[in-house]
LUMKOLPA-463268 format. One record per residue (C-alpha): residue number from 1; x, y, z. Coordinates in Angstrom, 1 decimal, decimal comma. Layout:
<pt num="NUM" px="X" py="Y" pz="Z"/>
...
//
This chain:
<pt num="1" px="89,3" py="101,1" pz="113,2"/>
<pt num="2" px="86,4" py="102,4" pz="111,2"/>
<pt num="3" px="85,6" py="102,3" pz="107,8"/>
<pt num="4" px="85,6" py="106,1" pz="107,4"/>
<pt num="5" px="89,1" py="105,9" pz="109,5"/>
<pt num="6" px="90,0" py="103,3" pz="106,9"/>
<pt num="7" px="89,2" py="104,9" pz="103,7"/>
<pt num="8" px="91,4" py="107,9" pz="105,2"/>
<pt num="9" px="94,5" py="105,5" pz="105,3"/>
<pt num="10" px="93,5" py="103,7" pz="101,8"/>
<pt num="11" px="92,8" py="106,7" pz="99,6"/>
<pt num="12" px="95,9" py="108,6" pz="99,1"/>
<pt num="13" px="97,9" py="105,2" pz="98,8"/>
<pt num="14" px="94,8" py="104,2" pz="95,6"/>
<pt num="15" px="95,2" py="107,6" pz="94,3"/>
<pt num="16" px="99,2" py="107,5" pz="94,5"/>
<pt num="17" px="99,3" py="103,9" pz="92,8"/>
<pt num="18" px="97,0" py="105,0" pz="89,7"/>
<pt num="19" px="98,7" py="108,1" pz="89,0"/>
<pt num="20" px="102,2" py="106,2" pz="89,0"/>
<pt num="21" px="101,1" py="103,2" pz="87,8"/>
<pt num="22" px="103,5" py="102,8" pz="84,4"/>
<pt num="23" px="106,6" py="103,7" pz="86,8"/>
<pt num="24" px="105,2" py="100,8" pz="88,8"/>
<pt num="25" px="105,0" py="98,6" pz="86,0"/>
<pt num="26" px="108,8" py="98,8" pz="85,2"/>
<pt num="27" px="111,4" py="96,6" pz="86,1"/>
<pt num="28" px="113,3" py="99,1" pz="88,4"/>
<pt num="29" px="110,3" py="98,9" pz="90,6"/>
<pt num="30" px="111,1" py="96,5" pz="93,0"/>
<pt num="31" px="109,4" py="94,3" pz="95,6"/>
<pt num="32" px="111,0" py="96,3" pz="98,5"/>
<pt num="33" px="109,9" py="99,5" pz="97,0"/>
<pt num="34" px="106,1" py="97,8" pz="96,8"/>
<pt num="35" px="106,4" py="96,8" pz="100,9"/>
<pt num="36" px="107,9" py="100,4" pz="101,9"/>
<pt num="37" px="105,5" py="102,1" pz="99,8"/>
<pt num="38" px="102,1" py="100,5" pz="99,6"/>
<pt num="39" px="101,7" py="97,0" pz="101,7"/>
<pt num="40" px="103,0" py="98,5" pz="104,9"/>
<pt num="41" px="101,2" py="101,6" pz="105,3"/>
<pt num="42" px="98,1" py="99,8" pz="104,2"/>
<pt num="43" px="98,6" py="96,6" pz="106,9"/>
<pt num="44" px="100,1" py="98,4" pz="109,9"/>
<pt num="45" px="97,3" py="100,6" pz="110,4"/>
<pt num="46" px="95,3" py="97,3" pz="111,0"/>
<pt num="47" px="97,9" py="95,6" pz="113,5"/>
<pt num="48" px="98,3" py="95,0" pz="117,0"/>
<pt num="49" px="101,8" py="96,3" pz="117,0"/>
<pt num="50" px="100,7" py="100,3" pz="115,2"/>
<pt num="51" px="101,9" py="101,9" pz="118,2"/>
<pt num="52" px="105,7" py="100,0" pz="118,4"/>
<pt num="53" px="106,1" py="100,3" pz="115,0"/>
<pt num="54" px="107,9" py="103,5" pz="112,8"/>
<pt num="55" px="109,0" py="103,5" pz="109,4"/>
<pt num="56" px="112,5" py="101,4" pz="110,1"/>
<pt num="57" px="110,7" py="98,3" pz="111,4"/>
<pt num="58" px="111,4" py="94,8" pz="109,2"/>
<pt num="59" px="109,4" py="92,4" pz="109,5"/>
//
């Protein structure tokens, strides 16, 4: 992947976090929200298994 490629990926998910941040920051936001949300779209892009994976997959 390149870095423009990766900047696509990375931007919206940077620009998502900092305009919900205080939601973020409560303590109904949960570590499972945080993986769905923000850690899996931002790894999986960079895996060997991005084409087996969709949006159900646990690891």
């Amino acid at each position: 992947m390149t870095l423009p490629e990766s900047k696509q990926i990375l931007a919206p998910l940077i620009a998502k976090f900092s305009d919900n941040l205080p939601a973020y920051k409560s303590a109904n936001y949960n570590e499972t929200q945080l993986r769905r949300e923000f850690l899996d779209p931002m790894i999986i892009p960079y895996t060997y298994y991005k084409g087996t994976l969709d949006n159900n997959t646990k690891f």
